[in-house]
C-alpha positions as CSV (number, residue, x, y, z in Angstrom):
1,X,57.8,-2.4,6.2
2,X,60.2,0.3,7.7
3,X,59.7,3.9,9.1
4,X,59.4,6.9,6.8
5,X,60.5,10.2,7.9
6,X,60.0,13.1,6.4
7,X,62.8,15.9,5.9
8,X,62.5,19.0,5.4
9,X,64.9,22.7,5.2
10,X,67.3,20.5,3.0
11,X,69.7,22.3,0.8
12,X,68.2,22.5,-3.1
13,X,71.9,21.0,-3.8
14,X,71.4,17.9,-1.5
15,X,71.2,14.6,-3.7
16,X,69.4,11.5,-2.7
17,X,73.0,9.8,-1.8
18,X,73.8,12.7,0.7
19,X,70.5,12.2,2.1
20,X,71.0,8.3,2.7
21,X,75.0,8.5,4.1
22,X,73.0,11.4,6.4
23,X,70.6,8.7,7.9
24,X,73.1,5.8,7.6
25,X,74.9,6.5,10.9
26,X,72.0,6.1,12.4
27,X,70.0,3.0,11.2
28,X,70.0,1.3,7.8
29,X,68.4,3.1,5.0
30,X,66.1,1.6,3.0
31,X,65.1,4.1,0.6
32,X,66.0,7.8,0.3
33,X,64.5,10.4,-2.0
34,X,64.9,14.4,-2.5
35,X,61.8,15.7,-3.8
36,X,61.9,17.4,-7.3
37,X,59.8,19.7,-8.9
38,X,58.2,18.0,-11.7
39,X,58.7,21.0,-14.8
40,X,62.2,22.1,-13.8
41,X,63.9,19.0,-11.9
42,X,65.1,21.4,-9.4
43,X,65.1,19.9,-5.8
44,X,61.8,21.5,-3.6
45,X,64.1,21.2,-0.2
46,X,62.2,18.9,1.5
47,X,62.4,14.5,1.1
48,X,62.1,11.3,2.8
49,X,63.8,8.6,3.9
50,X,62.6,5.2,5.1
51,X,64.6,3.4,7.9
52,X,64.4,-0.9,8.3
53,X,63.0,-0.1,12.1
54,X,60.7,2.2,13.8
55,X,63.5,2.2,16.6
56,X,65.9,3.3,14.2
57,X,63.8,5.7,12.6
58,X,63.3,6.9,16.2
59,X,67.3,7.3,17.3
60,X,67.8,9.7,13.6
61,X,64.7,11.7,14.3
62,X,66.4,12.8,17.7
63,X,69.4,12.8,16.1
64,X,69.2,15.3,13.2
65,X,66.2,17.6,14.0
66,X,67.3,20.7,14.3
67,X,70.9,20.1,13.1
68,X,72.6,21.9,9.8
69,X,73.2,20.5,6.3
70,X,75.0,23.3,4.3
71,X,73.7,26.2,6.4
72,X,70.2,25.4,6.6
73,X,67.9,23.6,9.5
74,X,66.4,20.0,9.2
75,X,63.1,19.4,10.3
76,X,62.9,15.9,10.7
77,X,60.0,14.2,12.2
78,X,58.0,10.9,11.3
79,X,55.9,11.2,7.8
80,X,52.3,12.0,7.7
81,X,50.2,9.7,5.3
82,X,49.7,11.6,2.1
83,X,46.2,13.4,1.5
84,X,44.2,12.3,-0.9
85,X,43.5,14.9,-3.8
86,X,40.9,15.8,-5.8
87,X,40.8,16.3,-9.2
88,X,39.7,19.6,-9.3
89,X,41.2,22.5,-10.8
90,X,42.3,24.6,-7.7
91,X,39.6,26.8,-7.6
92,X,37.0,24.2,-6.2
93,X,35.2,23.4,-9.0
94,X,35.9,20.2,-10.3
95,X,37.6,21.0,-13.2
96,X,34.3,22.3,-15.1
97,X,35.7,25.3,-16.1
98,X,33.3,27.6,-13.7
99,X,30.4,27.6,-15.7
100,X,29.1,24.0,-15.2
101,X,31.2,23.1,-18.7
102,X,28.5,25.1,-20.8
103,X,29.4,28.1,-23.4
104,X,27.4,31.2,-22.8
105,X,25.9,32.7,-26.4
106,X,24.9,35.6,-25.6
């Protein structure tokens, strides 16, 4: 299992492939991905990439944070586990519809 990294400030132009020959100088890329919003397919500027080694994950972190793609800044830095979510319906409460699911009559 490799190192994921997480990558953010990219250009909303960047594709997956210019994200990989990014990391590539640095380590071999296992996987690289650009993070898409899920109505319009338009890139959300942020991805991740996953390295073979934590040593090589290591050398492109120091590498590329801070440095430009196309004008903008890279954050790169090692990925955080992703939350879990509930299945609510953003307002806290569960999806019932705020009033416990029941119709009012009068």
């Amino acid at each position: 299992m490799g190192s994921k990294i997480y990558v953010g400030g990219l250009p909303y132009s960047a594709t997956e492939q210019q994200l990989s020959d990014l990391f590539k100088v640095h380590g071999s890329v296992e996987s690289a991905r650009v993070i898409t919003d899920k109505f319009t397919g338009q890139s959300r500027g942020f991805g991740f990439v996953e390295m073979s080694t934590a040593e090589e994950a290591k050398t492109a972190i120091g590498a590329l944070n801070g440095t430009q793609m196309d004008g903008r800044t890279l954050t790169v830095n090692e990925a955080k586990p992703q939350e879990a979510r509930s299945g609510g319906d953003g307002w806290g409460r569960g999806g019932s519809g705020g009033r416990g699911g029941k119709r009012d009559r009068f």
